[in-house]
Every structure is written in C-alpha cells, then in structure tokens.
C-alpha angles and dihedrals in degrees: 000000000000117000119179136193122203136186118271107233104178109127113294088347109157103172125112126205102219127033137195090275095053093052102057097049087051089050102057094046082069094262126144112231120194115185122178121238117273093013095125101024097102093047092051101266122118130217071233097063092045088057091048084044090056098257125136109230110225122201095215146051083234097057087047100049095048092093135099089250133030117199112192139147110236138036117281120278127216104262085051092057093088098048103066122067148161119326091018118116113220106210109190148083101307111179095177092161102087100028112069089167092062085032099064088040094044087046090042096059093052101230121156104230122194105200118213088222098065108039109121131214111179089322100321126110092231095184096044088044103086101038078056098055093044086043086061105050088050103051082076095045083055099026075069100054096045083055089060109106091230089068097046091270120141089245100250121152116223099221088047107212135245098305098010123085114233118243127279120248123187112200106202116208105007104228131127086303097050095030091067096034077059095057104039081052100048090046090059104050102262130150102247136202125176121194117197138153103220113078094212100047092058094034082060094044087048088048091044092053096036095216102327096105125040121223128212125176109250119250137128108277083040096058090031085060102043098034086053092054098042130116084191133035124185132179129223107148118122131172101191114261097343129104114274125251124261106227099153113070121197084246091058091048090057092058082058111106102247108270096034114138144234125197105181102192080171089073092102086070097035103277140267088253132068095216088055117105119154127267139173151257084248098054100011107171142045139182133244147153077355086292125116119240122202097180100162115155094198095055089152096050088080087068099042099163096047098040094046096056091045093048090045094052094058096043100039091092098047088044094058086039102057085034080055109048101006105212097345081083094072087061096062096034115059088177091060108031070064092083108046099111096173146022142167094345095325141110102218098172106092096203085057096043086054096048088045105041089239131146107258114228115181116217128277 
C-alpha cells in the first residue's frame, strides 16, 4: 500500500502521524511511504531521518494525500476536504461530532475514516489513551497560568503558600484525563475533588492518595456544590464518539468566584460547558460569566515530541495492520472496526449517528 504523511496544519499543531520508526517497519514490508516536507521538523524529526528510514519527501498536501491510506494527527481542515476521496482510509483523530460542516465533507468524499478516539481494545480507548494522559498533565500546567492576574485569573496560586491555603481544584470524570490532572494536582499541593460516577473508580483513586484527594459521586447538586466553590475546574468526562455532556450550566459559572478557571479538556467533543466554545495556542483563553475559560482542542500539540512518540506507540500496530490488509483488517479486528465512523457516504458509528441525526449504517 500507499501510505502518506502530510503536514498538520491546525493552528500551532506540531504533531506528526508517522515517525522514523514507523517508516522503516512499513518499508520493509514492501510499502511505499510519502511524507511531506517539514511534516515531522517541529516534533525532532528531519526530512533527513524519513529518507534514511526508506520514505519519499513530497513538497505538497496533494502529493501526500494521493495514497490508499492517509495517517495524520488531527481532523481534517478546510483546505484538506478536497483531497480525500472514495476507497481511501483516513487514519487520524476525527472528532466529526461537533463539527457538521467537516462531517458532511468528510461524509461527501467517501473516505472511510478510522478515528483514533473510538478504537476500542477490551473496553479502552487505547489510541486516545496517551494524548489524554499528556492532556491531563497539562490542564494544571495551564490551569496555573490562567490563574495568573495577567490573564483575567484571580491570582491564586495552586500549591498555596505557609499561611495561605492552596487553591481548590475539582477533576470531573476521572479517566485518563482526570486521573493525571490528579496527579499533577495532588503533586503540587492543590486541594483536590474529583467527581465520578463509577465507585470503584473513586474508592482506588482514594486508596491510591491516602487521604490527600477527596471523592464525590458525580450528580448534579454535587457538581452544582464543588464547581461553585472551585478556583479550578478541569474536564475529563468522555462518552466515545458522542457529544459530551454538558454538566456545567451558565447559571452555575456565575456562582464561580470571578477568575476562576476552566480547562475543558472535553472541547474536542463540544465541552462540558455551554459557555465553552474552542479556541486556539495562538489565542488560548476567553472570558465569560467572570469565569476563564482554556478550551484548546490541541492541548498535546504543545508538547509535540513527547505527544508524537507516545501517539505513535499506540498507533504503530494498527497502522501496519490496516497497510497491510486495507480494510480487510476491520474483519479480524472488532476493536478496531470500532472505530471506523464513516465509509463510503455513511456514518457507521452508531454514538455518532445518534449525536448527528444521521442514518446509521454498520460496516460492512
């Protein structure tokens, strides 16, 4: 097969979808590998290490997307709708639920796109798992910076200092979002809630702190009571391939003590706010109902070598996989058939059929 890489061109993203690495192992399984120039320059890896690795550097998006499979980072932007098309697998983050405008493009060329965020392994997510993890360490570091009074913040510092309480941040849903905010949090001193709705879930995380977090189960007067009283709120909550749910109301945000902060990590699926709306590395933050708002959707992108190996890691298998057997690979694989949202025209994920108002068709 074909396999191209093209150059992510979202706003400040860094990421790359194939490495080195990636390269070599496609190569020599007799596959052909076109990356465009620069795709990998911000995350570390030369034009320079694709061509030693066995790849063809291409000067154009075009170029890059005229293979059988295209493997990127993030949705597709405009100017990309044009360049996928009918009997091409898309291979990437998709996040089609809050966006109708990529969705009917996306739904018009025909491509069959596997999206990262819904391939399934025993019940995980194991290709959303690690930008999670990396999205959640990095809502404190910027939960820290949004407190800051230059940015609107109230000017509260997480740790607190001798005499002075630290601030209090409430983690909703703690996955793998919420679990490493936690512990980014805790480590720093915080004051630290975390809402869920699964008792295990929060009896391991209170056994695993000894004491240093609290745990609520999450519902609406409870969230209503700690979000109210945060200096910090983060979002970890996901339902896979469907909208997310909006837990926090405009009403609630104006209980907020002015400055407070929201990092909705959730923003890639719409938020958990509805004030929430994305924005980007270049112009981060908002404010609204006295309350800041961080609602970047490329969170990772601000660590692109990191979040690139660690993306890559997880992805490398499926990618040789699907190389190696196109679409055949969906039959022998349910987890990842699972995230196959559209083909040929269709929406065939049934979470995102339901969020959109579209007809479901299952695949094949």
């Amino acid at each position: 097969m074909k396999v191209g890489v093209p150059k992510e061109i979202k706003n400040h993203e860094y990421r790359v979808g194939l490495i080195p690495a990636g390269v070599q192992a496609l190569v020599e399984r007799g596959h052909e590998v076109l990356v465009q120039a620069g795709a990998g320059a911000k995350a570390g890896f030369t034009d320079d290490a694709y061509v030693r690795a066995g790849a063809k550097i291409v000067s154009s998006a075009e170029d890059a997307f005229d293979t059988g499979m295209v493997v990127k980072v993030k949705e597709l932007q405009p100017s990309e709708y044009r360049l996928v098309r009918r009997g091409q697998i898309l291979f990437a983050y998709l996040h089609l639920a809050p966006d109708r405008q990529l969705l009917e493009a996306i739904l018009k060329s025909g491509v069959s796109g596997i999206a990262y965020e819904t391939v399934d392994l025993d019940g995980r997510l194991p290709l959303l798992a690690p930008m999670s993890r990396v999205a959640g360490r990095l809502s404190m570091q910027f939960a820290a910076w949004s407190l800051q009074m230059a940015n609107g913040g109230s000017g509260v510092l997480l740790s607190g200092v001798g005499g002075v309480p630290p601030a209090k941040v409430v983690v909703i849903g703690p996955g793998e979002v919420g679990s490493n905010a936690v512990q980014i949090a805790v480590g720093l001193g915080a004051e630290v809630m975390v809402l869920g709705t699964k008792p295990d879930r929060l009896a391991q995380l209170d056994q695993i702190y000894r004491g240093r977090l609290k745990t609520c189960f999450s519902e609406p007067m409870a969230i209503a009571e700690h979000v109210a009283n945060a200096d910090v709120v983060v979002s970890g909550v996901l339902i896979p391939g469907k909208l997310a749910p909006k837990l926090i109301s405009r009403d609630l945000l104006r209980r907020m003590r002015p400055g407070s902060v929201l990092v909705d990590v959730a923003i890639d699926q719409g938020g958990i706010a509805e004030t929430s709306r994305p924005t980007s590395h270049s112009d981060p933050i908002y404010i609204e109902e006295g309350v800041v708002h961080y609602c970047v959707p490329n969170m990772p992108s601000a660590v692109a070598r990191t979040a690139t190996l660690a993306l890559t890691h997880a992805t490398y298998p499926y990618m040789l996989r699907l190389a190696e057997k196109g679409m055949a690979a969906l039959d022998e694989d349910p987890g990842l058939a699972m995230g196959l949202q559209v083909h040929s025209g269709d929406v065939t994920h049934s979470g995102l059929a339901e969020d959109v108002n579209k007809p479901y068709k299952p695949y094949p």
